[in-house]
C-alpha positions in Angstrom: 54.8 84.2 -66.4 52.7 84.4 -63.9 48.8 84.8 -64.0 45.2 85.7 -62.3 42.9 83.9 -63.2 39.2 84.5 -61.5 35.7 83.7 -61.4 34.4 87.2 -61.7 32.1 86.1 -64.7 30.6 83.4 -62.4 29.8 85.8 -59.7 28.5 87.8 -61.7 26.1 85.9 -63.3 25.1 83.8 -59.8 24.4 87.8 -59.0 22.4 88.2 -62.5 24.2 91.6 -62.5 25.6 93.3 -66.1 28.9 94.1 -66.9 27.8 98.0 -66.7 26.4 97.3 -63.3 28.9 95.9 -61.6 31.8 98.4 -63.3 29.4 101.4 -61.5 29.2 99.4 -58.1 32.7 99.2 -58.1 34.0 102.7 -59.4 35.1 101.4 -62.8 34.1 101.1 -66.6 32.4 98.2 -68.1 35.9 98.0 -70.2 37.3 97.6 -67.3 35.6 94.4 -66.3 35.6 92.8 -69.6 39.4 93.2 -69.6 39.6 91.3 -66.3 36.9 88.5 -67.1 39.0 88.0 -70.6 42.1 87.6 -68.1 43.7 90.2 -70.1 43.8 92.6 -67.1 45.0 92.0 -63.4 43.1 94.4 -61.1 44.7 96.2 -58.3 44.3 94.9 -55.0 42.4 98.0 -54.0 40.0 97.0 -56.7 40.0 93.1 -56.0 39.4 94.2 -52.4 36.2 96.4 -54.0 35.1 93.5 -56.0 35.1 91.0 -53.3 33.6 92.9 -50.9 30.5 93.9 -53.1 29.8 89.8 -53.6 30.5 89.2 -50.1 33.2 86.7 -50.2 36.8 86.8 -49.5 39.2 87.7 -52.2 40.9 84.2 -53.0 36.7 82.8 -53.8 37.0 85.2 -57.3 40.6 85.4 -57.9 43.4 82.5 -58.4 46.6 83.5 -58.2 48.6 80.8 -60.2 52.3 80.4 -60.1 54.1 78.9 -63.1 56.2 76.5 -62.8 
């Protein structure tokens, strides 16, 4: 199977932002980014696009795409 994984919780914390207050910058709820820092969630790309843009760095920076082999 494969997975996402990402450095969302890195960002996050370089940005010394909550869960909560990056959920409202990017239109979801803090659920919503707990599920995708616990890898348990992919996000769309519409959202990755969202999230990427709000730290200023280009998609691939927060989220790894990893092939299995």
């Amino acid at each position: 199977m494969d997975s996402m994984k990402n450095r969302l919780k890195v960002y996050r914390a370089m940005h010394n932002l909550t869960q909560e207050e990056l959920a409202k910058n990017v239109g979801v709820t803090r659920q919503t980014i707990i599920a995708i820092e616990k890898g348990k969630y992919d996000p769309s790309l519409e959202l990755a696009f969202k999230i990427a843009r709000f730290f200023g760095v280009k998609i691939e920076d927060i989220f790894i795409y990893e092939e299995s082999e």
